[in-house]
DRENDO-1510 file (C-alpha; in Angstrom, 1 decimal, always signed):
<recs>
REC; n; res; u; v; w
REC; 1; UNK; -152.2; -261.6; +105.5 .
REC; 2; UNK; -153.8; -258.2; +105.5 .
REC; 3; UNK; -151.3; -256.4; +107.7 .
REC; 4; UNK; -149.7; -254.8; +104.8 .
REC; 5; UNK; -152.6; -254.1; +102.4 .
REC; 6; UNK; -153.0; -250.6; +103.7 .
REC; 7; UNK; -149.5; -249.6; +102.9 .
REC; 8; UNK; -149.2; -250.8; +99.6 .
REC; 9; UNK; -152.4; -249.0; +98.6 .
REC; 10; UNK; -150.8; -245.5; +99.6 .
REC; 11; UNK; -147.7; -246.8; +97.6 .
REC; 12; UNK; -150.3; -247.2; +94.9 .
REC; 13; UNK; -152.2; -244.2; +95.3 .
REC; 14; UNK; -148.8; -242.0; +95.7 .
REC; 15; UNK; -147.6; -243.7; +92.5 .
REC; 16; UNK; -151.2; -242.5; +90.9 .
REC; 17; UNK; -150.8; -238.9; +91.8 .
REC; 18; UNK; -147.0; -239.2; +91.3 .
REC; 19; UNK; -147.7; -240.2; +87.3 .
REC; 20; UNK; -150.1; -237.5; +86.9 .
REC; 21; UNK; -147.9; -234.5; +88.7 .
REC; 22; UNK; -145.5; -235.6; +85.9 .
REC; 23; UNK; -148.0; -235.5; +83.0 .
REC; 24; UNK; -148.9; -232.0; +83.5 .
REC; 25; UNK; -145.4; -230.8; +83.7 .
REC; 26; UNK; -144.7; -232.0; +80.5 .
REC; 27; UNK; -147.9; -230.6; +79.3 .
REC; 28; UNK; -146.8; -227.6; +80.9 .
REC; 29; UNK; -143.5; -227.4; +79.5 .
REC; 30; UNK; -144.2; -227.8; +76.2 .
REC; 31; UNK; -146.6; -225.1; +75.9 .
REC; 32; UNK; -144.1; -222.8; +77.7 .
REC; 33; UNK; -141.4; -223.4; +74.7 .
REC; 34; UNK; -144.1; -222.9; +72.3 .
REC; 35; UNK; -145.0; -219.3; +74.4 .
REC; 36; UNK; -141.3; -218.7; +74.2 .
REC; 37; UNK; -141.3; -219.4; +70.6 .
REC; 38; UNK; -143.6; -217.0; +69.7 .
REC; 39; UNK; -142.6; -214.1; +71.9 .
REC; 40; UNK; -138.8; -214.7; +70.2 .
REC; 41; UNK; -140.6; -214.2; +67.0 .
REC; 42; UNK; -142.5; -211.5; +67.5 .
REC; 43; UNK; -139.4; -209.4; +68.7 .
REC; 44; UNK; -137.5; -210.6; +66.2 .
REC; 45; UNK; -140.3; -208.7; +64.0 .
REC; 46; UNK; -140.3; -205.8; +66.2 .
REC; 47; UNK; -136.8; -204.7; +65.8 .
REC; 48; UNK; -136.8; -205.1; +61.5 .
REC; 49; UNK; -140.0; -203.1; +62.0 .
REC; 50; UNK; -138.2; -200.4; +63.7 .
REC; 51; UNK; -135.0; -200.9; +62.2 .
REC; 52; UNK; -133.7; -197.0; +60.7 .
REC; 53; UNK; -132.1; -198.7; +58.2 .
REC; 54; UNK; -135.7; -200.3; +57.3 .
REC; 55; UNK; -137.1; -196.6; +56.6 .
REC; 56; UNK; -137.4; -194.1; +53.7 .
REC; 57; UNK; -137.1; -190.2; +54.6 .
REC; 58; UNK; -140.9; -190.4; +55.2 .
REC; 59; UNK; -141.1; -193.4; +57.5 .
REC; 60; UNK; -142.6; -195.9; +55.4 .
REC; 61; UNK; -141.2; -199.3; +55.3 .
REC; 62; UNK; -138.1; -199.5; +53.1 .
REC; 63; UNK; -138.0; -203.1; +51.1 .
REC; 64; UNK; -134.6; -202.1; +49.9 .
REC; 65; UNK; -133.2; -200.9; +52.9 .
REC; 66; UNK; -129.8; -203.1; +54.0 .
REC; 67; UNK; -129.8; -204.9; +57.9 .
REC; 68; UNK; -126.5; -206.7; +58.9 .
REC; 69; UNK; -127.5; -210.3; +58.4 .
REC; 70; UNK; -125.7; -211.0; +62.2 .
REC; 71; UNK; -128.4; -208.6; +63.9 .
REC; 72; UNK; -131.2; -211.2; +62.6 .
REC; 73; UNK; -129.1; -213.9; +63.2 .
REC; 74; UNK; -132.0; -216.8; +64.3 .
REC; 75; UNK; -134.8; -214.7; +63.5 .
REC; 76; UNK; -137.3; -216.8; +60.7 .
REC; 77; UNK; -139.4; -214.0; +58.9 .
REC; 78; UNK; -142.4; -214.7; +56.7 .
REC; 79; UNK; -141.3; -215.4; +53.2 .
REC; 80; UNK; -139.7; -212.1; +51.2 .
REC; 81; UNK; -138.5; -210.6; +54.6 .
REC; 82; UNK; -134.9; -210.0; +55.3 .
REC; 83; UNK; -133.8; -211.2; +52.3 .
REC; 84; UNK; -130.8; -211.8; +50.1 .
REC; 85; UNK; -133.3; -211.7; +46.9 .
REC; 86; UNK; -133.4; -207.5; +45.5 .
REC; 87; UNK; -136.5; -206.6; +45.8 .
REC; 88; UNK; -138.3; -205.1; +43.0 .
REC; 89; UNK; -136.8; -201.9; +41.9 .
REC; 90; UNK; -134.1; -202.1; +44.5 .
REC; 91; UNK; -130.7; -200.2; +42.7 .
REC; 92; UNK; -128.1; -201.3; +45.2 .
REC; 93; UNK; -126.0; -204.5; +45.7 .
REC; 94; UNK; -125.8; -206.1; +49.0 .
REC; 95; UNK; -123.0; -208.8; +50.8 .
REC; 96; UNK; -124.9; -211.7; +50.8 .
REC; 97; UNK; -122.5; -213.1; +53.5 .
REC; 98; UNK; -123.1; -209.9; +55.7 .
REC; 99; UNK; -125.8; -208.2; +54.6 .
REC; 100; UNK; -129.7; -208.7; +53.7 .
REC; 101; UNK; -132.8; -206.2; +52.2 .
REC; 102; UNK; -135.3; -205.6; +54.3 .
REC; 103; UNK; -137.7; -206.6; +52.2 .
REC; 104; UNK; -141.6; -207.1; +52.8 .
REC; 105; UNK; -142.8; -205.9; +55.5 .
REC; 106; UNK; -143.3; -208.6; +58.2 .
REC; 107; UNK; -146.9; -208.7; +59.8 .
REC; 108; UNK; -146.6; -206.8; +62.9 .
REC; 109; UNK; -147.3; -208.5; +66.2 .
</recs>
């Protein structure tokens, strides 16, 4: 009756440590995305930072400076960043299908 105890408590423990190997890559994957996530966002912020278009003559950031909207395309900025809104005292008219103001300043990375 015992002959096959042994074996079925390796199938046991290998289940165990199967179970947990598979927790911890789900743990581990879903902090990855979120890593992933953020890093997307923060060069998404980088480029509208540097963008030319995003700067006055003395390099300050430009709220009414004009992007093409398809550069950003995916990028989620805080809101009153890249924005089809005028800013206030922007002059100009933009595309909204095309185009977007840079608008505030996003926070730096």
């Amino acid at each position: 009756m015992k002959r096959g105890q042994g074996t079925f408590e390796y199938v046991l423990l290998l289940g165990g440590v199967l179970l947990i190997v598979v927790l911890a890559i789900v743990v581990l994957q879903q902090t990855a995305q979120q890593g992933f996530q953020g890093a997307g966002q923060q060069q998404c912020t980088a480029r509208l930072l540097t963008d030319i278009s995003c700067r006055n003559a003395q390099g300050n950031f430009n709220s009414c400076g004009v992007v093409t909207a398809s550069t950003y395309q995916g990028c989620q900025f805080q809101a009153g960043t890249f924005t089809t809104a005028a800013p206030t005292g922007c002059t100009n008219t933009i595309d909204a299908a095309t185009q977007r103001y840079c608008g505030r300043a996003p926070i730096g990375p």
